[in-house]
C-alpha positions in Angstrom: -4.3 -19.8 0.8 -1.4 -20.1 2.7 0.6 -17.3 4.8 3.7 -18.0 2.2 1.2 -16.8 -0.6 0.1 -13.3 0.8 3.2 -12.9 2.9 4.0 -9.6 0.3 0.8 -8.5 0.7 0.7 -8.7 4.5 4.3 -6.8 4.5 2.9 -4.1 2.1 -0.2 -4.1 4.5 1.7 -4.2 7.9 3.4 -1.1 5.9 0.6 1.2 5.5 1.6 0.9 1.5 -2.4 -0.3 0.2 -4.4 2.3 0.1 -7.5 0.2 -2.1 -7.1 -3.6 -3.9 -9.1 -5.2 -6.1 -10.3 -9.1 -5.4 -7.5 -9.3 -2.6 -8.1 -12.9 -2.0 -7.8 -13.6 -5.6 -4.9 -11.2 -6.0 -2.9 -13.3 -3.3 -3.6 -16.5 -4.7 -2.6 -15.2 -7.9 0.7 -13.4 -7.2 1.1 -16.9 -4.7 1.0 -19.3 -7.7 4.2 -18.1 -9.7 5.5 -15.0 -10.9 3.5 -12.2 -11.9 4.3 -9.5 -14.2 3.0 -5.6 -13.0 3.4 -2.4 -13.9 3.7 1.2 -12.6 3.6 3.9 -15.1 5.5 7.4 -14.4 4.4 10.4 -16.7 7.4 13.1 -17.8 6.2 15.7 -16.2 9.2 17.3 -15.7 12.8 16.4 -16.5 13.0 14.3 -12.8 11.3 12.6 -10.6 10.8 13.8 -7.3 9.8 12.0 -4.0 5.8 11.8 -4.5 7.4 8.7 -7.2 9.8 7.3 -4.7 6.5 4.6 -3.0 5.5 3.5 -6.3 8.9 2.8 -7.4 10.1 1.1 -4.4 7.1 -1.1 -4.3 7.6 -2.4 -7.8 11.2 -3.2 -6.1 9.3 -5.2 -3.5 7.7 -6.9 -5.9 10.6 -8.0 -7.7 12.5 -9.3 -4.5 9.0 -11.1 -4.1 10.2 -13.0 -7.2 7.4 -10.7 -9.5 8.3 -9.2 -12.5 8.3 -5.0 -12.7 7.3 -2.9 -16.0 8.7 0.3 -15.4 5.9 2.6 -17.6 7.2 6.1 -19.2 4.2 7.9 -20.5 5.8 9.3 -23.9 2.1 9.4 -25.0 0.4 10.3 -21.8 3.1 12.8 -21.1 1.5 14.5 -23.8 -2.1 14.5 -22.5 -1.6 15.4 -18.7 -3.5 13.5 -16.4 -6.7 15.4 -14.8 -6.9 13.3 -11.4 -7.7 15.6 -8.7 -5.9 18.5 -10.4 -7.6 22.2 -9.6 -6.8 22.9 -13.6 -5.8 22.1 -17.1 -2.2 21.2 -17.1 0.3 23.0 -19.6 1.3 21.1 -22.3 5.0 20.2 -23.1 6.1 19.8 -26.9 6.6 16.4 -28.2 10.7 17.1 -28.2 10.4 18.1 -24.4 8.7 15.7 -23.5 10.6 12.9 -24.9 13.6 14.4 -23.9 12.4 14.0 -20.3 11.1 10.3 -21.0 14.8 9.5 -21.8 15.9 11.5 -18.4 13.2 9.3 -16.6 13.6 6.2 -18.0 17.3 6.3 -16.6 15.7 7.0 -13.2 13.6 4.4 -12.6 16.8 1.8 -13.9 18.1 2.7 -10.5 15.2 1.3 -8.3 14.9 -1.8 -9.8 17.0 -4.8 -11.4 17.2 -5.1 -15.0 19.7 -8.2 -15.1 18.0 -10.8 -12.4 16.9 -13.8 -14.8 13.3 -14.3 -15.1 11.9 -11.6 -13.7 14.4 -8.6 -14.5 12.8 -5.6 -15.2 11.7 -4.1 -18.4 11.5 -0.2 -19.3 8.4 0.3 -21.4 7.0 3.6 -23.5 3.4 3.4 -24.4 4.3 6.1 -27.4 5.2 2.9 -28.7 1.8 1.8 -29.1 -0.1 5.1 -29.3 2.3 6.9 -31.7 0.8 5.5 -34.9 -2.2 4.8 -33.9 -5.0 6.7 -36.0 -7.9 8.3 -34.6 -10.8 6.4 -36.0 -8.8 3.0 -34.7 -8.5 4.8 -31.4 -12.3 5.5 -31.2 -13.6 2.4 -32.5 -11.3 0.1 -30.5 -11.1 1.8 -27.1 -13.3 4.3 -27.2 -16.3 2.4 -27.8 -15.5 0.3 -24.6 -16.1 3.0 -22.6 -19.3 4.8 -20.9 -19.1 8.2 -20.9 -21.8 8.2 -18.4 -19.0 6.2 -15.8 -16.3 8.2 -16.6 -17.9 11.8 -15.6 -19.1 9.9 -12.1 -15.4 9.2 -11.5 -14.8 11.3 -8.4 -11.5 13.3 -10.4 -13.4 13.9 -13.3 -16.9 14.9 -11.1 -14.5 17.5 -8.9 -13.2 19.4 -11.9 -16.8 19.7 -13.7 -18.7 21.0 -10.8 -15.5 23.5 -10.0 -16.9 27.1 -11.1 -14.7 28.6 -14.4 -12.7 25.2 -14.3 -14.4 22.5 -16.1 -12.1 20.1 -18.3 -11.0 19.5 -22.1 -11.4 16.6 -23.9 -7.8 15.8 -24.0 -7.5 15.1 -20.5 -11.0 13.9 -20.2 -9.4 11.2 -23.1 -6.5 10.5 -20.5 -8.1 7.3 -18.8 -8.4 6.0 -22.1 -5.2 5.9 -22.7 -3.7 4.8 -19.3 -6.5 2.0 -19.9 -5.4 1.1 -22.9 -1.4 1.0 -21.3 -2.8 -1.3 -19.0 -4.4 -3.7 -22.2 -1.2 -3.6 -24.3 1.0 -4.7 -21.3 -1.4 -7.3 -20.8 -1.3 -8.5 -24.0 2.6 -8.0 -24.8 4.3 -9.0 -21.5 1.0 -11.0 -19.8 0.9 -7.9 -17.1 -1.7 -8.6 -14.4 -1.2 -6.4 -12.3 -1.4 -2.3 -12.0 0.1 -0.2 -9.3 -0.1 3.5 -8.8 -1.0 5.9 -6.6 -4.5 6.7 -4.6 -5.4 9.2 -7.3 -5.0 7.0 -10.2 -7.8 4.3 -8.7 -10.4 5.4 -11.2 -7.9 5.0 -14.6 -6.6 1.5 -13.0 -10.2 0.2 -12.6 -11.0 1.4 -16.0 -7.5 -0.8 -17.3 -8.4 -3.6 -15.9 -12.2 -3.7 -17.7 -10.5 -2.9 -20.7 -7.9 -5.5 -20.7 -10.9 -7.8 -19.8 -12.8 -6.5 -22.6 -9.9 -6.7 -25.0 -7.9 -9.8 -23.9 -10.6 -11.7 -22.1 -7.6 -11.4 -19.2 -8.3 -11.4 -15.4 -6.4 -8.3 -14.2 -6.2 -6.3 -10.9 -5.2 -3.5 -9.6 -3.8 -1.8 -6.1 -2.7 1.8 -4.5 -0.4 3.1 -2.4 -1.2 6.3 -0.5 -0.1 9.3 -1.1 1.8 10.4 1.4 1.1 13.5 3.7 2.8 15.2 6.7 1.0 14.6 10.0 0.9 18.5 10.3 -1.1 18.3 7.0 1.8 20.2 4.7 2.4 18.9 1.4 5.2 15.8 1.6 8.1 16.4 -0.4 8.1 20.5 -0.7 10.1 22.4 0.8 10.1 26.9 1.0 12.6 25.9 -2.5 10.1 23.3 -4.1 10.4 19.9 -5.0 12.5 17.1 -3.5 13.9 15.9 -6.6 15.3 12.6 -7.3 18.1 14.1 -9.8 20.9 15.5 -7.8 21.4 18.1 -10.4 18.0 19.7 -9.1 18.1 18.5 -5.2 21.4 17.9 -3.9 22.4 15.1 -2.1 23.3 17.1 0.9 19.3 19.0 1.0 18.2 15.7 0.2 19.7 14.1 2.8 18.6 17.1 5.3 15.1 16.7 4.1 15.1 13.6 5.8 16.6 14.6 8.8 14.1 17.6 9.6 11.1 15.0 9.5 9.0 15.6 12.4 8.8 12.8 15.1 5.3 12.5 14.2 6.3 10.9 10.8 9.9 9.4 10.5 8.4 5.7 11.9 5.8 6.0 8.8 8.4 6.7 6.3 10.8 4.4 7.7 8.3 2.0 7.0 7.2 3.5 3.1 10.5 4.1 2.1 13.1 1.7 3.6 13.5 -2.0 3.1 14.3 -2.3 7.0 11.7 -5.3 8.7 9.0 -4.2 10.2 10.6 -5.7 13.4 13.3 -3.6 13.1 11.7 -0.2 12.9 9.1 -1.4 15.7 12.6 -1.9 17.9 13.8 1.8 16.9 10.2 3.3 17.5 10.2 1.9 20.9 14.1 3.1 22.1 12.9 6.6 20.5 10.3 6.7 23.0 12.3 6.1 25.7 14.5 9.1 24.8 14.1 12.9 26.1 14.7 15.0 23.0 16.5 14.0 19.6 15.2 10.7 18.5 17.5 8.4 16.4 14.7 7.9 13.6 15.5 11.1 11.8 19.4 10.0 11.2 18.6 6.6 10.9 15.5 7.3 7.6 18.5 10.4 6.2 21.1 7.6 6.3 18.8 4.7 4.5 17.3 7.0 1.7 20.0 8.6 0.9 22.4 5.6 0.7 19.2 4.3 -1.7 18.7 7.0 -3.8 22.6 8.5 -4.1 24.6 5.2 -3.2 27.0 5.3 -0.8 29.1 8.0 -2.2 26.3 10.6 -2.0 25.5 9.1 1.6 29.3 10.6 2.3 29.2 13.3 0.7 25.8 14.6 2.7 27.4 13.7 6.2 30.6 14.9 5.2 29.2 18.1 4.6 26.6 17.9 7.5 29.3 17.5 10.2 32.1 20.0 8.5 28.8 22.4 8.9 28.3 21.3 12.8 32.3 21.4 13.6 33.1 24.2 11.6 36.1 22.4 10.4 36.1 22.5 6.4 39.3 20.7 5.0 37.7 17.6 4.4 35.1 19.3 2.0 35.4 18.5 -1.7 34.9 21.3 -4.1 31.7 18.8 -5.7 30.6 19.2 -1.7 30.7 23.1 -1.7 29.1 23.2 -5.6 26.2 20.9 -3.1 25.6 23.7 -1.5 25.6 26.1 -3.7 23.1 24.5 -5.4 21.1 24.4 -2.6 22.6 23.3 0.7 23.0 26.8 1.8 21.9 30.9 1.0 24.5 31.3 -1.2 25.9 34.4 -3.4 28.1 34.9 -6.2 30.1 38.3 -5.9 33.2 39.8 -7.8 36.9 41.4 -6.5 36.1 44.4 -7.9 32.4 45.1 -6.0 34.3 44.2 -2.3 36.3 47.0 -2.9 35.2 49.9 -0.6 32.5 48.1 0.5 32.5 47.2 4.2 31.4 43.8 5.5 28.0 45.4 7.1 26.4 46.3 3.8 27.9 43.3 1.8 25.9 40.8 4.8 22.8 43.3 4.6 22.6 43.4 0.8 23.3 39.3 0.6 20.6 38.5 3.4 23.5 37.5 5.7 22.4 39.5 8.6 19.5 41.9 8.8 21.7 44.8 9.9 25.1 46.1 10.3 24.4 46.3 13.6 23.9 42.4 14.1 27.2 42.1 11.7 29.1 44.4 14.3 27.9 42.9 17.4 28.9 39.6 15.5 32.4 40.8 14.6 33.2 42.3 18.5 32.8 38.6 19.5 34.9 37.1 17.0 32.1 35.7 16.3 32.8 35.9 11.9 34.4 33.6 10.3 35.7 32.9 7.3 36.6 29.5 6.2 37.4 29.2 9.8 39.1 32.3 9.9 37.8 34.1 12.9 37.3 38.0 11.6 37.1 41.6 13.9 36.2 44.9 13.7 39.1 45.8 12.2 38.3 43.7 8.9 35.3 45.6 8.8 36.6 47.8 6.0 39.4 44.8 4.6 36.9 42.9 2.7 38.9 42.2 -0.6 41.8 40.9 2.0 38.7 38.8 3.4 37.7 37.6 0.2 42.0 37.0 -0.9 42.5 34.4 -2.9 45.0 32.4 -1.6 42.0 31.7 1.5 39.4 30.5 -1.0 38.5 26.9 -0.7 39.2 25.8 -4.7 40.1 29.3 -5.4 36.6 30.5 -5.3 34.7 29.3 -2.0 34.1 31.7 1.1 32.0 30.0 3.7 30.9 32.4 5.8 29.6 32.0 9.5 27.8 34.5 11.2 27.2 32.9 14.8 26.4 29.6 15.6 24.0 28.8 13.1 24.1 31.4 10.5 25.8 30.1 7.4 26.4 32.2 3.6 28.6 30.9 0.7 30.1 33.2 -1.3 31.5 32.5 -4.8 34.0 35.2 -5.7 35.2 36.0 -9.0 
């Protein structure tokens, strides 16, 4: 086997991105003999993805620069199920319209990450309702089910966790679920010739149980590898933040708090994800690692991973618009804002309130910051306003606009004819919508 053959699996290696492989020698001299077709499936859940997907997606795009050829799996049928790996309990489940509604949503996600219109190996989108949907029960049990131990599946380490959990225990419907993922794995196999499985850590049981079944079914050699999940080196939960989910839809997770999600990463982390979730060498983020350690106090990692996910996720435009709205933030200068910047945040970029003319009447400014979480008291707004030390829009306010809120709020001074951004401070930042 030569270094040319494994040279994606060394990269994915020197990455920290293989968490367990099956037959590794094997694998490499397989995926070094031509071009391979894998998969990665991606359950609708929810009507995005968020960043827990991001690794598993952009490994499949690895795999296609590698010259391999990605399946891009929407669980329309498994979507339905809910997978039971290493989940505390039962998982709600979605009606068939919701669900495929958010299959069509997802589907459109995953086009972004990887190349549909490359030749031989362009990508293809797959649902395995396709193959499920009309499937009757007695086929289902005879053909799959009988291939399977039941003995083996309740020693899986997912299943074992959520049996031996007091007042948990778990359904037949998502005990049923590795079936199904095994039988995704057999179909693919015997549709597009897919030998290969990727997913993450917690999916290592149902990937193992795929490839005996496409074995069993196909009499096909198959094999199967994880990536980690990814954790936080002060163990918090990656990819939450006090408002949930990083979300991959900008409707849900706007470019701007995306973008900031990155830049808050802890120095104990940003060399990690530079190397899971940019295509930068390994040679380069060495180089940046070692200049960051030379520095006393804010490291260039942070910046660097914001600028390189975001452009990847949100193109370049949504790269913009998040350090556009970063630095009018830092400078206090807010011209160059667009009003699809200032919807950003009120999305969730900033604390943000929507308020009426008619309420700022009579009202003075310490109550309207104390009721809107601006300030914790009217004492903090007045010390504020004896300093100058209010703005609006820029506009520096004083004690005497204490009591002048509606000419505050005027507006001829609204940004779009709706947008205060209020500063209280240096740091302390309120959007108000008025109406």
């Amino acid at each position: 086997m030569s270094d040319d053959q494994n040279a994606l699996l060394q990269d994915l290696q020197a990455r920290g991105l293989i968490n367990q492989v099956t037959a590794v020698e094997e694998l490499a001299e397989h995926l070094g003999s031509g071009s391979r077709t894998l998969y990665c499936g991606f359950d609708p859940t929810a009507d995005s993805l968020h960043l827990g997907h991001l690794v598993p997606l952009l490994v499949l795009r690895r795999f296609q620069e590698a010259g391999h050829k990605p399946i891009a799996l929407v669980g329309g049928a498994t979507g339905l199920i809910g997978d039971p790996s290493f989940k505390a309990a039962e998982r709600q489940l979605n009606t068939g319209d919701v669900v495929a509604d958010w299959a069509d949503k997802i589907r459109g996600q995953v086009s972004q990450f990887i190349d549909f219109d490359c030749g031989e190996n362009a990508a293809v989108v797959a649902n395995n309702l396709d193959w499920t949907g009309d499937m009757n029960v007695l086929a289902f049990l005879r053909d799959v089910g009988k291939h399977f131990s039941v003995n083996n599946m309740i020693n899986k380490e997912s299943v074992k966790q959520r049996i031996e959990r007091e007042g948990s225990g778990i359904s037949f419907t998502e005990f049923s679920y590795m079936l199904l993922q095994s039988l995704d794995f057999a179909e693919l196999n015997r549709i597009h010739g897919c030998t290969l499985q990727i997913g993450g850590s917690d999916q290592w049981g149902n990937i193992v149980g795929g490839i005996d079944l496409a074995r069993r079914m196909n009499k096909a050699q198959a094999y199967g590898l994880t990536v980690p999940l990814v954790t936080k080196a002060d163990g918090t939960k990656f990819g939450k933040t006090e408002s949930g989910a990083i979300w991959l839809d900008p409707r849900k997770t706007s470019q701007y708090a995306f973008y900031q999600f990155w830049m808050n990463t802890a120095d104990a982390d940003v060399y990690k994800f530079l190397r899971y979730f940019t295509f930068m060498s390994m040679e380069e983020i060495c180089g940046i690692e070692e200049e960051d350690a030379q520095i006393q106090g804010r490291k260039t990692g942070q910046a660097i991973l914001a600028r390189e996910v975001t452009r990847l996720v949100h193109g370049d435009e949504g790269l913009r618009s998040a350090e556009r709205i970063t630095e009018a933030l830092f400078s206090g200068e807010l011209s160059g804002l667009s009003e699809q910047d200032l919807e950003q945040l009120r999305l969730d970029g900033l604390p943000s309130s929507t308020v009426t003319l008619a309420e700022l009447d009579g009202v003075p400014m310490t109550q309207l910051f104390a009721d809107h979480g601006v300030a914790p008291s009217g004492k903090q707004v007045k010390d504020a306003l004896g300093r100058n030390a209010v703005t609006f829009n820029g506009v520096a306010k004083s004690m005497d606009d204490n009591m002048k809120l509606p000419e505050c709020f005027a507006r001829e001074n609204a940004l779009y004819g709706r947008f205060f951004l209020v500063k209280l401070g240096k740091k302390k930042h309120h959007l108000f919508e008025v109406q």
